[in-house]
N, CA and C atoms of all chains as a GROMACS GRO file, in nm:
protein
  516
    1UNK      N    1   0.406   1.847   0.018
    1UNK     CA    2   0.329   1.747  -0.056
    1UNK      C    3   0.281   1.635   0.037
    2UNK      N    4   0.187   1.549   0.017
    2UNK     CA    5   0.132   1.440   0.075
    2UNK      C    6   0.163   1.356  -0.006
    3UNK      N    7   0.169   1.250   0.072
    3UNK     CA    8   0.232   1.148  -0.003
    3UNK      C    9   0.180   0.982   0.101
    4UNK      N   10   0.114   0.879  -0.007
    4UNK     CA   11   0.103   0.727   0.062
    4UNK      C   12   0.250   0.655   0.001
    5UNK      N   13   0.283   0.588   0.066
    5UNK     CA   14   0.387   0.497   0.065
    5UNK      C   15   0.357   0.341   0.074
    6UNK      N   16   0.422   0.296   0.047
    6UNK     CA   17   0.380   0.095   0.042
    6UNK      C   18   0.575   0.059   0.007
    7UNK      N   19   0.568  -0.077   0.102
    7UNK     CA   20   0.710  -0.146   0.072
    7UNK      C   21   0.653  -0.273   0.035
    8UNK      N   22   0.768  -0.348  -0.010
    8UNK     CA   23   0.719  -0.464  -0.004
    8UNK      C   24   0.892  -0.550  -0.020
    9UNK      N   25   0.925  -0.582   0.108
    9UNK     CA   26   1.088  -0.549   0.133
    9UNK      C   27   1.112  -0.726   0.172
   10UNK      N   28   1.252  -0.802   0.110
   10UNK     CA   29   1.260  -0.972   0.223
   10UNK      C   30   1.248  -0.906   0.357
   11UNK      N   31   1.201  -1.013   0.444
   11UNK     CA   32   1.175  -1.014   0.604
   11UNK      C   33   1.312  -0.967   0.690
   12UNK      N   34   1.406  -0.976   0.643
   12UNK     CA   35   1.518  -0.949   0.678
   12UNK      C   36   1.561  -0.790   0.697
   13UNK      N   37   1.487  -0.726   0.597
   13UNK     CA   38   1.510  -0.581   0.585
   13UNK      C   39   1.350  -0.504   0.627
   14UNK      N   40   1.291  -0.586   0.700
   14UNK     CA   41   1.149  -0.525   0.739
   14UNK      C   42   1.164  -0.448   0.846
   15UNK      N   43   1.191  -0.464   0.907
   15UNK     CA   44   1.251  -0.376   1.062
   15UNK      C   45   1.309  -0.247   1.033
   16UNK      N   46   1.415  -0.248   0.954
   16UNK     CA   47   1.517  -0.145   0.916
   16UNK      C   48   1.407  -0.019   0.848
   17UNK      N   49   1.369  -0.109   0.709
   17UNK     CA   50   1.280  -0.036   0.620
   17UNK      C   51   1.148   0.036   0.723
   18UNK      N   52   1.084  -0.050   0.822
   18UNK     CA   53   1.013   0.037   0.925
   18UNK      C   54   1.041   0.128   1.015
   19UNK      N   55   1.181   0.121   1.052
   19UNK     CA   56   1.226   0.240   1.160
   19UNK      C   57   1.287   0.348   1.031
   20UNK      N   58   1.307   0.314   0.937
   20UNK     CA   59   1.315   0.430   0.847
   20UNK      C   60   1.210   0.544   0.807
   21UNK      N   61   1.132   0.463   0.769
   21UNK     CA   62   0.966   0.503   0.719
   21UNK      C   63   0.889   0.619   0.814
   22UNK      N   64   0.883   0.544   0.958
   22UNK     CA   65   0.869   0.585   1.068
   22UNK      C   66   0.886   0.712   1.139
   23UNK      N   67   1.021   0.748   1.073
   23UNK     CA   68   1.049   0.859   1.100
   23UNK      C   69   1.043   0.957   0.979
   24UNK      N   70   0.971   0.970   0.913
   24UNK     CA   71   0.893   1.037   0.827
   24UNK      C   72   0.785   1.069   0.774
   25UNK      N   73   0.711   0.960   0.794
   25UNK     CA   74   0.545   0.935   0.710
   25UNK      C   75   0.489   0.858   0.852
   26UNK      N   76   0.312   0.860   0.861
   26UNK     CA   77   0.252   0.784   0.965
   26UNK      C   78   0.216   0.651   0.921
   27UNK      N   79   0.243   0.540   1.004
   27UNK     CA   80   0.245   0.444   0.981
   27UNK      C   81   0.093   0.377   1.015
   28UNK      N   82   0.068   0.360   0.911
   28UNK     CA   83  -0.133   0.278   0.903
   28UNK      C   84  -0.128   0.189   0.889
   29UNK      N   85  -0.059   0.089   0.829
   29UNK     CA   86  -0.122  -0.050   0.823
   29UNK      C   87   0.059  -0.153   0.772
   30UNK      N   88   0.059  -0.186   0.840
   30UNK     CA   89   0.175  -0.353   0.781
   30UNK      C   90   0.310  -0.250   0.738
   31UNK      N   91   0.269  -0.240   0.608
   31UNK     CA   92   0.413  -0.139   0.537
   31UNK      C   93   0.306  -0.065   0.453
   32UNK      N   94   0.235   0.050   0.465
   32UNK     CA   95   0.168   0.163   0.404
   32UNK      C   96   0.181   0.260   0.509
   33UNK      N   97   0.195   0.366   0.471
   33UNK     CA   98   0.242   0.497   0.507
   33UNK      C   99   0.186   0.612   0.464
   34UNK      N  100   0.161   0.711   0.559
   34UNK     CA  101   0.110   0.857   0.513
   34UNK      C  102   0.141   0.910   0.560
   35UNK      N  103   0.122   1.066   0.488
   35UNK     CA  104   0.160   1.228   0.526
   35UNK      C  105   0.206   1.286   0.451
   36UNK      N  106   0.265   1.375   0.518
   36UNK     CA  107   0.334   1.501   0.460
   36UNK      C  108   0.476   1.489   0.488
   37UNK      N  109   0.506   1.563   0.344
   37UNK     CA  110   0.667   1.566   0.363
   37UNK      C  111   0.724   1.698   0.292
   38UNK      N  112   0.814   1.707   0.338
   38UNK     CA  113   0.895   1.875   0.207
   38UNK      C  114   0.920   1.822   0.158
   39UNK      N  115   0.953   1.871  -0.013
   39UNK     CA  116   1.076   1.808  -0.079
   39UNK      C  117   1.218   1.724  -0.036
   40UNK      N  118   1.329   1.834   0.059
   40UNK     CA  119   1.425   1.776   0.100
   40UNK      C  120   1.387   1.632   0.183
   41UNK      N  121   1.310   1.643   0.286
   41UNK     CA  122   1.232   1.540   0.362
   41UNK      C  123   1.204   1.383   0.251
   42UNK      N  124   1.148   1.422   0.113
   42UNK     CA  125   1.143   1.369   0.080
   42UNK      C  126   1.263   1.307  -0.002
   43UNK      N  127   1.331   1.320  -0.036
   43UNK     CA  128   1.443   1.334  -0.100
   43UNK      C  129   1.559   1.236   0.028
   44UNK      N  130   1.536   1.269   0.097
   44UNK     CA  131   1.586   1.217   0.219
   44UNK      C  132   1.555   1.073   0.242
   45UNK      N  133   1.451   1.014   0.250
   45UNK     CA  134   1.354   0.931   0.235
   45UNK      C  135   1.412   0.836   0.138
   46UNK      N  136   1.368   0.872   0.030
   46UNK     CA  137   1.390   0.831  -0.110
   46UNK      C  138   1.575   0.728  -0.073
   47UNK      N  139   1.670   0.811  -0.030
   47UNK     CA  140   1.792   0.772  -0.045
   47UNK      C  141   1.773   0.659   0.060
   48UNK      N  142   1.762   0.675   0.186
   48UNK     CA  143   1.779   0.592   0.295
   48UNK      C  144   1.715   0.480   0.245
   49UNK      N  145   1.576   0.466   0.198
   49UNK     CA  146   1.507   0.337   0.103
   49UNK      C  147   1.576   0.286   0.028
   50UNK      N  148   1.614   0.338  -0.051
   50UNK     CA  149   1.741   0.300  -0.210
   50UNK      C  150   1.825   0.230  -0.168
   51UNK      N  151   1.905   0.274  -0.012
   51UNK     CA  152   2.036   0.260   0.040
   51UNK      C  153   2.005   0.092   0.059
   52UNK      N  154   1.900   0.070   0.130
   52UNK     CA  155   1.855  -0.017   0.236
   52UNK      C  156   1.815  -0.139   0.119
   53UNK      N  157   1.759  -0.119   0.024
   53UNK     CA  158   1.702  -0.177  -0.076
   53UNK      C  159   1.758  -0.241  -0.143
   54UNK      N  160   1.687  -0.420  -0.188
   54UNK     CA  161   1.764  -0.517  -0.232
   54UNK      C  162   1.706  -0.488  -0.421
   55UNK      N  163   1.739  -0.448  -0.495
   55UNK     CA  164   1.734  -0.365  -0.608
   55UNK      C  165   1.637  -0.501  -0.706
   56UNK      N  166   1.651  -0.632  -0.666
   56UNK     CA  167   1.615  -0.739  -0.701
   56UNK      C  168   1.453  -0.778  -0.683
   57UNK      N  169   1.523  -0.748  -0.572
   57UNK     CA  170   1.381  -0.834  -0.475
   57UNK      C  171   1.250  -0.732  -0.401
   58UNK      N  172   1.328  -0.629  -0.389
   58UNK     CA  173   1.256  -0.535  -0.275
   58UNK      C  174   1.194  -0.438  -0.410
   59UNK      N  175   1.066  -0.373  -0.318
   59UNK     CA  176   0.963  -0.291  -0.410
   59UNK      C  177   0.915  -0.157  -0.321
   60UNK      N  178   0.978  -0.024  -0.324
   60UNK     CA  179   0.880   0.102  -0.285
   60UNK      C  180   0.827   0.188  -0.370
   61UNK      N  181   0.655   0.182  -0.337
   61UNK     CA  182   0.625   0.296  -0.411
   61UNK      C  183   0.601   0.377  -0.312
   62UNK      N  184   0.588   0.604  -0.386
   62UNK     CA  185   0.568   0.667  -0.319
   62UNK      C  186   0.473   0.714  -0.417
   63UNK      N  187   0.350   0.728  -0.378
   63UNK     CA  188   0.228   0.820  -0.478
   63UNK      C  189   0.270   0.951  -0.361
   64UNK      N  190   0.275   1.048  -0.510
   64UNK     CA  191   0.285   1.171  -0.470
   64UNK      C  192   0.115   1.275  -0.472
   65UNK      N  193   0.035   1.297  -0.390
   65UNK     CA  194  -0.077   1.345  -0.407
   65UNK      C  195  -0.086   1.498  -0.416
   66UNK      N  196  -0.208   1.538  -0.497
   66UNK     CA  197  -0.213   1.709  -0.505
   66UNK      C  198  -0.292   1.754  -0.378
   67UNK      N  199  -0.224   1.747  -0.294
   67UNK     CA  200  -0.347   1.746  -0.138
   67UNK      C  201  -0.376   1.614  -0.111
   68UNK      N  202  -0.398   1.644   0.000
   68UNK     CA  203  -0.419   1.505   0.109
   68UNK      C  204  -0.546   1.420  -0.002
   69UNK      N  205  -0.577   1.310   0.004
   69UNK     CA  206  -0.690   1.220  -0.009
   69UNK      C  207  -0.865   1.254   0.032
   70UNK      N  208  -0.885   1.269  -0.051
   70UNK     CA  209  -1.039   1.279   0.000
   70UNK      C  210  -1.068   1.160   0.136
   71UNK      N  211  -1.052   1.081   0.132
   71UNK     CA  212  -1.136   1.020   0.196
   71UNK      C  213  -1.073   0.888   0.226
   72UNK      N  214  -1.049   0.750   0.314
   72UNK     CA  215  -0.974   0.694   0.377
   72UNK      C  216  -1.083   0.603   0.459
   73UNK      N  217  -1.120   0.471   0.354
   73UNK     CA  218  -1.213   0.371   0.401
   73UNK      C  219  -1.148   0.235   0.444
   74UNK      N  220  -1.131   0.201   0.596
   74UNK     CA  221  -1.081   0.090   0.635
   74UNK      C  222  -1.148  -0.041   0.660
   75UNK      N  223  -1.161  -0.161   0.590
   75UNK     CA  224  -1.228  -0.240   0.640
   75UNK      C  225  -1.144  -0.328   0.750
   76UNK      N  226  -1.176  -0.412   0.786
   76UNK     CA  227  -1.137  -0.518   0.899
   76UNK      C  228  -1.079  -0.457   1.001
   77UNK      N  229  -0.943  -0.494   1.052
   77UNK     CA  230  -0.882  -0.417   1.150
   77UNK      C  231  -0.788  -0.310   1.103
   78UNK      N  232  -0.775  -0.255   1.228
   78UNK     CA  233  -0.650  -0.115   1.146
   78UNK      C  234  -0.513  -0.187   1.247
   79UNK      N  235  -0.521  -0.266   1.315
   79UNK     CA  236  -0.373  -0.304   1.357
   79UNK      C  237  -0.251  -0.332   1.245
   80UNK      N  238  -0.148  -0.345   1.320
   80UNK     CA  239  -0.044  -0.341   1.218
   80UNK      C  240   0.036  -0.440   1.268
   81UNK      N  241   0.043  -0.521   1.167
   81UNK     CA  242   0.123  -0.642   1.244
   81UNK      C  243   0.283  -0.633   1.267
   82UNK      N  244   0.317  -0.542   1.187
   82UNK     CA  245   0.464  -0.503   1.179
   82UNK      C  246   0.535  -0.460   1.306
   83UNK      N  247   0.439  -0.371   1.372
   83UNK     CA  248   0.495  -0.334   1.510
   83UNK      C  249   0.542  -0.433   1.587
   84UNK      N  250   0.516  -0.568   1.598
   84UNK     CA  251   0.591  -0.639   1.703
   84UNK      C  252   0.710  -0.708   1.662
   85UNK      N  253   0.729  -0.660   1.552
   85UNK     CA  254   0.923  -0.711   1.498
   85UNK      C  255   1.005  -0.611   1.597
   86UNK      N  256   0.911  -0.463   1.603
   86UNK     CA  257   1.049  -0.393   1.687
   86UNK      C  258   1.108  -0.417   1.843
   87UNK      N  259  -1.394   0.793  -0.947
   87UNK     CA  260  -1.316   0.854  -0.844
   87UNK      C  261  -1.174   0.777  -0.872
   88UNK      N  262  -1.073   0.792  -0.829
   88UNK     CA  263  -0.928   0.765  -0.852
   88UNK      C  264  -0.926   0.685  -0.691
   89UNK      N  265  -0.872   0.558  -0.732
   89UNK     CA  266  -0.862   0.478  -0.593
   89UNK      C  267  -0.730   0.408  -0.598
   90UNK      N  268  -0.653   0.421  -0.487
   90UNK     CA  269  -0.519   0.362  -0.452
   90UNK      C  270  -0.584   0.250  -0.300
   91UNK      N  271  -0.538   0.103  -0.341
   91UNK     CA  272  -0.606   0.047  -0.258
   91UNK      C  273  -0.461  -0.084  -0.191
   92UNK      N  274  -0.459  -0.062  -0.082
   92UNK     CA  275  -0.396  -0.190  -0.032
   92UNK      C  276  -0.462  -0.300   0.074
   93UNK      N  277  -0.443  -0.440   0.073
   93UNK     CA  278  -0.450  -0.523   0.179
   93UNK      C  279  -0.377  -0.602   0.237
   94UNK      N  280  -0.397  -0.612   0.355
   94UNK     CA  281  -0.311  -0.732   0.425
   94UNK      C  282  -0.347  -0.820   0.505
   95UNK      N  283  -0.386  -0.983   0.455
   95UNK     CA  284  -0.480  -1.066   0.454
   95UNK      C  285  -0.400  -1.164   0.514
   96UNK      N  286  -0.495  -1.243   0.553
   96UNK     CA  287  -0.418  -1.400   0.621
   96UNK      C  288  -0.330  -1.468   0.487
   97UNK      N  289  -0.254  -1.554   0.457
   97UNK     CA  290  -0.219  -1.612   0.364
   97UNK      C  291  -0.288  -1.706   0.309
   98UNK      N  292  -0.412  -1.751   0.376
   98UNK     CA  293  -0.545  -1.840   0.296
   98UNK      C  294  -0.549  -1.757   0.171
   99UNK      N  295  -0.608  -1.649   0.251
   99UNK     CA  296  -0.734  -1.547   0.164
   99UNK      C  297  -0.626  -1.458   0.050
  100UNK      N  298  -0.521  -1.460   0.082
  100UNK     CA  299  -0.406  -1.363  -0.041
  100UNK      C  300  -0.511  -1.421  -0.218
  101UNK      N  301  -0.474  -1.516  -0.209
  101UNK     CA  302  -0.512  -1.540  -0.367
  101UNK      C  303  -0.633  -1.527  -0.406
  102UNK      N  304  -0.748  -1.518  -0.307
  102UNK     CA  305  -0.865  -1.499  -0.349
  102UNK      C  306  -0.918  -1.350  -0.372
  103UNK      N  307  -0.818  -1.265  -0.245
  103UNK     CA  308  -0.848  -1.115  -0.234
  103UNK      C  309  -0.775  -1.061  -0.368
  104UNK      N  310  -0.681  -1.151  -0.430
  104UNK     CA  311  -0.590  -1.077  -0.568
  104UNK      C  312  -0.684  -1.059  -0.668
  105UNK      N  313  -0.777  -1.222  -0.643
  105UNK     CA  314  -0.835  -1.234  -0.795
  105UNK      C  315  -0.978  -1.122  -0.796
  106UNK      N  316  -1.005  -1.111  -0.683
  106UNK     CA  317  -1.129  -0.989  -0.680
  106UNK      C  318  -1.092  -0.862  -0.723
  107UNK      N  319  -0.932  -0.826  -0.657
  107UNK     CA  320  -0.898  -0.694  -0.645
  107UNK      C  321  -0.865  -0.697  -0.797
  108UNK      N  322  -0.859  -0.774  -0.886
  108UNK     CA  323  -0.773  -0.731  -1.024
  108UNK      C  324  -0.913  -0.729  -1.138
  109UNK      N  325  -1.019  -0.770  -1.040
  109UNK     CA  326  -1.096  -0.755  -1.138
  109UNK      C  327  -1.154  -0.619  -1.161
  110UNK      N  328  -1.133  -0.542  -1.057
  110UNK     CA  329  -1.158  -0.415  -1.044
  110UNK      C  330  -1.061  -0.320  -1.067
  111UNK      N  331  -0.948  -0.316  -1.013
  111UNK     CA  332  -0.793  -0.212  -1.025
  111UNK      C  333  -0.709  -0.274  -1.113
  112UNK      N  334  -0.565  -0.219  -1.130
  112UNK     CA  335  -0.456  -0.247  -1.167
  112UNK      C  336  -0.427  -0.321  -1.048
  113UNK      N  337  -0.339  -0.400  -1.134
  113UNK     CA  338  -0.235  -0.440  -0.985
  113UNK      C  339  -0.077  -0.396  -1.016
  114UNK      N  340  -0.012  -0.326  -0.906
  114UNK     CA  341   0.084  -0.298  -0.900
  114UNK      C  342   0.214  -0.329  -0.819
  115UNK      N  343   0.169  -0.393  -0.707
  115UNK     CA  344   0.253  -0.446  -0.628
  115UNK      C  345   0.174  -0.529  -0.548
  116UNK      N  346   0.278  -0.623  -0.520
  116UNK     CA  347   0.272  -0.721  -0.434
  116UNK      C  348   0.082  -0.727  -0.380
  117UNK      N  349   0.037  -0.633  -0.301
  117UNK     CA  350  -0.090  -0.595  -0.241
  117UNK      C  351  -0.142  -0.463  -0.271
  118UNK      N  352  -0.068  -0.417  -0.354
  118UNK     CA  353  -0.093  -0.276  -0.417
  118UNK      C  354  -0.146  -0.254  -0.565
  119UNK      N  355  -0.302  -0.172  -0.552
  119UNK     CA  356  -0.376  -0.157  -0.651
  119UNK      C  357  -0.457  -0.007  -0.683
  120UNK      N  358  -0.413   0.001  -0.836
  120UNK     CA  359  -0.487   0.134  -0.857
  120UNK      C  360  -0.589   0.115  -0.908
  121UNK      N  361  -0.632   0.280  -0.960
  121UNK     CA  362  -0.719   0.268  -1.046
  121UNK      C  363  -0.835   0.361  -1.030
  122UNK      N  364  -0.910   0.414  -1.185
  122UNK     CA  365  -1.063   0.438  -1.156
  122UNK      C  366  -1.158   0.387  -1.127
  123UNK      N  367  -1.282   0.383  -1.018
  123UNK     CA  368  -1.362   0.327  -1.064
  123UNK      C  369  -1.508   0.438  -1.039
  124UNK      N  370  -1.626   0.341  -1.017
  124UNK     CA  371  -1.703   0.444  -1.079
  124UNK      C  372  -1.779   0.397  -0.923
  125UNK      N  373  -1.860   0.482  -0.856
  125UNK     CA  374  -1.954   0.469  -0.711
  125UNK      C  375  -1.963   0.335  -0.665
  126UNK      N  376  -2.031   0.266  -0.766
  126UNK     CA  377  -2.088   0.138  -0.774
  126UNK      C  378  -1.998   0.032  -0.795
  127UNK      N  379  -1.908   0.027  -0.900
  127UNK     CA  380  -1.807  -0.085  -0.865
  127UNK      C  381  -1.759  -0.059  -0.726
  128UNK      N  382  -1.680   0.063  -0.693
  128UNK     CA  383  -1.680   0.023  -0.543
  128UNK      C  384  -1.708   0.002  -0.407
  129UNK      N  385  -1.842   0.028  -0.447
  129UNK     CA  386  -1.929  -0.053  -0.362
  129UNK      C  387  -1.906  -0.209  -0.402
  130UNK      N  388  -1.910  -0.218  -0.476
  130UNK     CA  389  -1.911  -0.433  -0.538
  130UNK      C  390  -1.789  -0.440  -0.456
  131UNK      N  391  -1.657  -0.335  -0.465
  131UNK     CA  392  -1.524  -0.418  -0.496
  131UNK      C  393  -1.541  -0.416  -0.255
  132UNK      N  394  -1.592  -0.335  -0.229
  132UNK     CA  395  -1.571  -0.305  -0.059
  132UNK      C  396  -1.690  -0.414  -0.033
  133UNK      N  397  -1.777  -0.487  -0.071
  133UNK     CA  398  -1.855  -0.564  -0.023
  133UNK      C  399  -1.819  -0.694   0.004
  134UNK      N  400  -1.755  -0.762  -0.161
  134UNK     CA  401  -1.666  -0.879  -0.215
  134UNK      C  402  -1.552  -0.874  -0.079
  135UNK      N  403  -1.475  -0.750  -0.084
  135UNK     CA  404  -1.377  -0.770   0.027
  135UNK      C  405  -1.402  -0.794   0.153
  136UNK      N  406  -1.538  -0.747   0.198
  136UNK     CA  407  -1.554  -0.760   0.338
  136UNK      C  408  -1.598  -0.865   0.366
  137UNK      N  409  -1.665  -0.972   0.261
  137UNK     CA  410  -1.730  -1.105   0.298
  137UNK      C  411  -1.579  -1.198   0.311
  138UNK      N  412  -1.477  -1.120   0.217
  138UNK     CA  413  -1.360  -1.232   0.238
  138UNK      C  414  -1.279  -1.237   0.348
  139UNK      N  415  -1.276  -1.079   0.392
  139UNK     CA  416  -1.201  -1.027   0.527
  139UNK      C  417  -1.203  -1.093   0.665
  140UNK      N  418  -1.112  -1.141   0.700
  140UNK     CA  419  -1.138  -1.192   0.859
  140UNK      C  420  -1.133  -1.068   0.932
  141UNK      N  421  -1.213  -0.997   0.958
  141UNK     CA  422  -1.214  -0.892   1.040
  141UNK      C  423  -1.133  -0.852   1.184
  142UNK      N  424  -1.088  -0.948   1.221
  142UNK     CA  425  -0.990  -0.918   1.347
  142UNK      C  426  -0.823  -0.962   1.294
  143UNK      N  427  -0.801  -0.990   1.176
  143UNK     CA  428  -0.695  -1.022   1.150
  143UNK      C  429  -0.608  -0.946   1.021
  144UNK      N  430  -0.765  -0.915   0.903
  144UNK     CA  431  -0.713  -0.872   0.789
  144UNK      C  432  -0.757  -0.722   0.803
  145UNK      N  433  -0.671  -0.641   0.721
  145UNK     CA  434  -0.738  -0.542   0.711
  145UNK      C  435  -0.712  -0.473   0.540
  146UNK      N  436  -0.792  -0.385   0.466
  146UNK     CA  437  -0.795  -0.336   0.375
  146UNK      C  438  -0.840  -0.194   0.380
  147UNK      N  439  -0.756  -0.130   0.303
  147UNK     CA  440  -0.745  -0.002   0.294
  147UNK      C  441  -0.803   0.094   0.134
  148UNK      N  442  -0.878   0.171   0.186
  148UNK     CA  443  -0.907   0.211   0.009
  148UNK      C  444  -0.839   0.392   0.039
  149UNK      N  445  -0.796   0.455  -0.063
  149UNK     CA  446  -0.768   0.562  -0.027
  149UNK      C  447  -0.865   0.644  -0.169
  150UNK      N  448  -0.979   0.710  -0.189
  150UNK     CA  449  -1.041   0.789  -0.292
  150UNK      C  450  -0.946   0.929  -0.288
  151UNK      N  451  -0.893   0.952  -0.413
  151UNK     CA  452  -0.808   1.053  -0.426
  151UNK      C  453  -0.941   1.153  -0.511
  152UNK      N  454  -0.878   1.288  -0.512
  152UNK     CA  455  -0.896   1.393  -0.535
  152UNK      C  456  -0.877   1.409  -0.728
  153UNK      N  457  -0.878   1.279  -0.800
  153UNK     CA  458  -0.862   1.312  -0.920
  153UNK      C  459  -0.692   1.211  -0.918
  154UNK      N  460  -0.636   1.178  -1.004
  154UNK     CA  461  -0.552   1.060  -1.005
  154UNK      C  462  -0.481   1.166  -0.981
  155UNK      N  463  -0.317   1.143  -0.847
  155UNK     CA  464  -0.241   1.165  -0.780
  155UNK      C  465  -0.110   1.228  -0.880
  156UNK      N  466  -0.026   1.284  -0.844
  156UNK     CA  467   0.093   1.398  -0.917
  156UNK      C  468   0.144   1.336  -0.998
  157UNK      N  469   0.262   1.216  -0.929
  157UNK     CA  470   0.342   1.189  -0.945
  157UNK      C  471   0.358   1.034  -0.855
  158UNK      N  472   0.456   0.901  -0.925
  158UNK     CA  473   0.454   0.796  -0.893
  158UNK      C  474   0.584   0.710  -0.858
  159UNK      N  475   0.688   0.690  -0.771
  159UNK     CA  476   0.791   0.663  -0.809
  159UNK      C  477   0.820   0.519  -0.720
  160UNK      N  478   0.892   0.486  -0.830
  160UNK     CA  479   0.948   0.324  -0.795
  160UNK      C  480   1.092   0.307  -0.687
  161UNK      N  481   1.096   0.277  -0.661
  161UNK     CA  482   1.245   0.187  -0.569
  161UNK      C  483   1.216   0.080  -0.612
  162UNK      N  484   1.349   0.020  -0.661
  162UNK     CA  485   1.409  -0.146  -0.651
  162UNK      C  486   1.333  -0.173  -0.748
  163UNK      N  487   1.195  -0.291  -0.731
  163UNK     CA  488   1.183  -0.408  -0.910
  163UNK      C  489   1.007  -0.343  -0.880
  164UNK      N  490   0.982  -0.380  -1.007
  164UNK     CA  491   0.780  -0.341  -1.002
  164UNK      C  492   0.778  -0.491  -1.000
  165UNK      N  493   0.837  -0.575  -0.989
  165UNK     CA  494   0.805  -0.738  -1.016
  165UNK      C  495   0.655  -0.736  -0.855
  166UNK      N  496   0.588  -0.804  -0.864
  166UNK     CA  497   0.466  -0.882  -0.797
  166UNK      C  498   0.466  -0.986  -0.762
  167UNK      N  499   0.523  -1.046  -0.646
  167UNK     CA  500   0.532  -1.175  -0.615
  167UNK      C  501   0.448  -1.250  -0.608
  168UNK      N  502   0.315  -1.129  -0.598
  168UNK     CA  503   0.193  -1.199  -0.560
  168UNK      C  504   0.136  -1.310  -0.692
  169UNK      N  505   0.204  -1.238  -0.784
  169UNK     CA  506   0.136  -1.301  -0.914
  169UNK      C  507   0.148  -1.469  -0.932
  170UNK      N  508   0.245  -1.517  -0.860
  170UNK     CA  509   0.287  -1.646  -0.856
  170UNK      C  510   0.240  -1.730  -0.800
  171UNK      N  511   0.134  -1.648  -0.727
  171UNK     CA  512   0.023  -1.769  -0.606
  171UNK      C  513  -0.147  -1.772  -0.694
  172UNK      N  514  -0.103  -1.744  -0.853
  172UNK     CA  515  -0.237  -1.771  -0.922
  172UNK      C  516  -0.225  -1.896  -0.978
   0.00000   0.00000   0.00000
């Protein structure tokens, strides 16, 4: 399955939640995410987020897609500001 | 077309890019927005954004899906923090 991802995590757990992510889905922009995943892969995912996750405060969605996205329009920059926490 | 849309804006421009983006999508998180729209609104909604966009700093993402996406799943709160800077 393909799948976009989005966090929206306190600053404290931004790092963690990114080297998690990271190693599963491609990382495009801040905290949004794409690709492909298996089930288990995903499933996998899912827990390590949950684990990490302040149940209060913190927010992940995963849209699950029927095939990749048609189409993928970026305005402004595509940098990611997240990368320089690591 | 079925559009999943995120941005990530200077903190000037957050409240102005919300009130555009909601006039067009759902809002679902924090910077996260769905929704149908039709050729032409999004053309309005990618024009509106790009006059607001600081182009070397912000960036916005539209993703046109293939017909609205499988499946949708939450971690932690659907709360919107963003909603609090209206």
């Amino acid at each position: 399955m393909y799948y976009i991802a989005v966090y929206d995590v306190g600053e404290k757990r931004v790092g963690k939640m990114l080297k998690i992510f990271r190693r599963y889905l491609h990382h495009i922009q801040n905290s949004v995410f794409e690709g492909e995943m298996t089930p288990a892969s995903y499933q996998k995912l899912k827990y390590e987020a949950a684990k990490l996750c302040n149940d209060e405060t913190d927010s992940v969605i995963f849209f699950e897609l029927n095939g990749k996205y048609m189409n993928k329009e970026i305005i402004g920059t595509e940098k990611r500001p997240a990368s320089n926490f690591i």
